[in-house]
N, C-alpha and C positions, 0 to 999 in steps of 0.2 A: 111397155116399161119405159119412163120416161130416164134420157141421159143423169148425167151427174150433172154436167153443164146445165141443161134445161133444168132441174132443180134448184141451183143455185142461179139462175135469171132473178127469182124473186126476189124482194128485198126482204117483205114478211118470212120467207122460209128462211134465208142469211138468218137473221133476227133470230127464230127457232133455234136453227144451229148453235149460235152464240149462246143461248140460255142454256141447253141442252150442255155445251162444253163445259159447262160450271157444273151442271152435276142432274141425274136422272129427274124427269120431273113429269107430274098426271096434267092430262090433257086440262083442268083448270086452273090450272097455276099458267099455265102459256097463255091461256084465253086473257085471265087479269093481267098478267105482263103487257101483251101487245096489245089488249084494246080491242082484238077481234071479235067476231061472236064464236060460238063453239062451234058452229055448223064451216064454217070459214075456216076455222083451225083446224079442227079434223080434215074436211080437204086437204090444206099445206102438206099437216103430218102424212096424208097419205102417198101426196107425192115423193115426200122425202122417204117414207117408207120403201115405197116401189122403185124407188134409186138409190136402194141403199143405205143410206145416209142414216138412216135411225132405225131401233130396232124396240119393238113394242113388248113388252112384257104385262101379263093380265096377273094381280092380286086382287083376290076377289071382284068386285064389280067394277075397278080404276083400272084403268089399262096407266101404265109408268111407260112413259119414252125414254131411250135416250140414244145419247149418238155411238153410231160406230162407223170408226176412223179408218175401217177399211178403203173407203172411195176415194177420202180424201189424199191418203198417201197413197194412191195413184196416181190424184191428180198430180200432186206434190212434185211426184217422179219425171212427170209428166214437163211439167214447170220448171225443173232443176237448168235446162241447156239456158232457157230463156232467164232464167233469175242471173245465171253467171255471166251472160254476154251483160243484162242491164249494170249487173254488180262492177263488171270492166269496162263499161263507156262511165260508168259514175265516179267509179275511182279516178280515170281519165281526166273526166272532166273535172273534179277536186284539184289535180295533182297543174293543171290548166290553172284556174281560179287560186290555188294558193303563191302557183311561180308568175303571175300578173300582180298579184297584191305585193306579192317582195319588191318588185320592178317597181308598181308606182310609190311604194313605200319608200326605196333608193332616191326615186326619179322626184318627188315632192317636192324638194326643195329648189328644181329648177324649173319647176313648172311653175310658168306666169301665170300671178293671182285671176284668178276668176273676176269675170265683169260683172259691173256692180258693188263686189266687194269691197270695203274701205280702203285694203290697197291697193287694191286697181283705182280706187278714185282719188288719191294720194297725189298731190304734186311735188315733185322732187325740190327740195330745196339744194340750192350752192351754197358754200360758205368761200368766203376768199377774202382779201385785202384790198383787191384794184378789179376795175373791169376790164383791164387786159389779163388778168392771171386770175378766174374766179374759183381757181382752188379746184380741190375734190368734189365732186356729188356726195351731197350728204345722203344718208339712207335710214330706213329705221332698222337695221342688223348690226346696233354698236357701230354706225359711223362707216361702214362698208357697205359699196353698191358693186357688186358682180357685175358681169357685164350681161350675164345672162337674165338681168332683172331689170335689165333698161327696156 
């Protein structure tokens, strides 16, 4: 009897599953879904059969699959420690990534322009009267150059 694990390795029988969760369905409705041959299909089904995972019902000559969610909420159960520890490194890492985006959000305005960029390749003009007293640095912030922009 093969695992639940070992039944869900397949991608074809995943596939299965997924159809199956939307609602019961005869072994040629799956065949045209996936593209398989029926001889191929039946295989799958029968794996998922033998693990559980789906349960065959015969009306008259169709045999009707469809899933049952026994295995799976084991798995589920199974999964719940690990779903909470990722769920708490993700949150983490969110809560990381949102209080760095504030900071450089703050920080942006004194972080020197990127190279390359126009103002990085900007040359400061002076304005002044004489060349002993050449004034302020002119800037393009309304006439204000920070010292942090020099």
């Amino acid at each position: 009897m093969p695992s639940t694990w070992a039944a869900l390795a397949d991608p074809h029988r995943r596939e299965m599953l997924a159809l199956l969760r939307e609602r019961p369905r005869v072994v040629g409705e799956l065949v045209d879904a996936l593209g398989l041959s029926q001889p191929g299909t039946s295989k799958h089904l029968r794996v998922l059969r033998d693990a559980g995972l789906v349960v065959a019902h015969t009306d008259a000559q169709r045999r009707r699959y469809e899933l049952d969610p026994g295995p799976l909420a084991e798995l589920d159960a199974w999964l719940e420690p690990y779903r909470r520890t990722w769920e708490a490194r993700l949150d983490a890492l969110e809560h990381h990534l949102d209080a760095a985006a504030d900071r450089d959000a703050g920080e942006h305005h004194l972080m020197p322009p990127r190279a390359g960029s126009a103002a990085a390749n900007a040359v400061p003009q002076r304005t002044g009267s004489t060349a002993a007293d050449p004034g302020p640095p002119a800037s393009t912030t309304e006439g204000r150059v920070h010292a942090r922009e020099l």
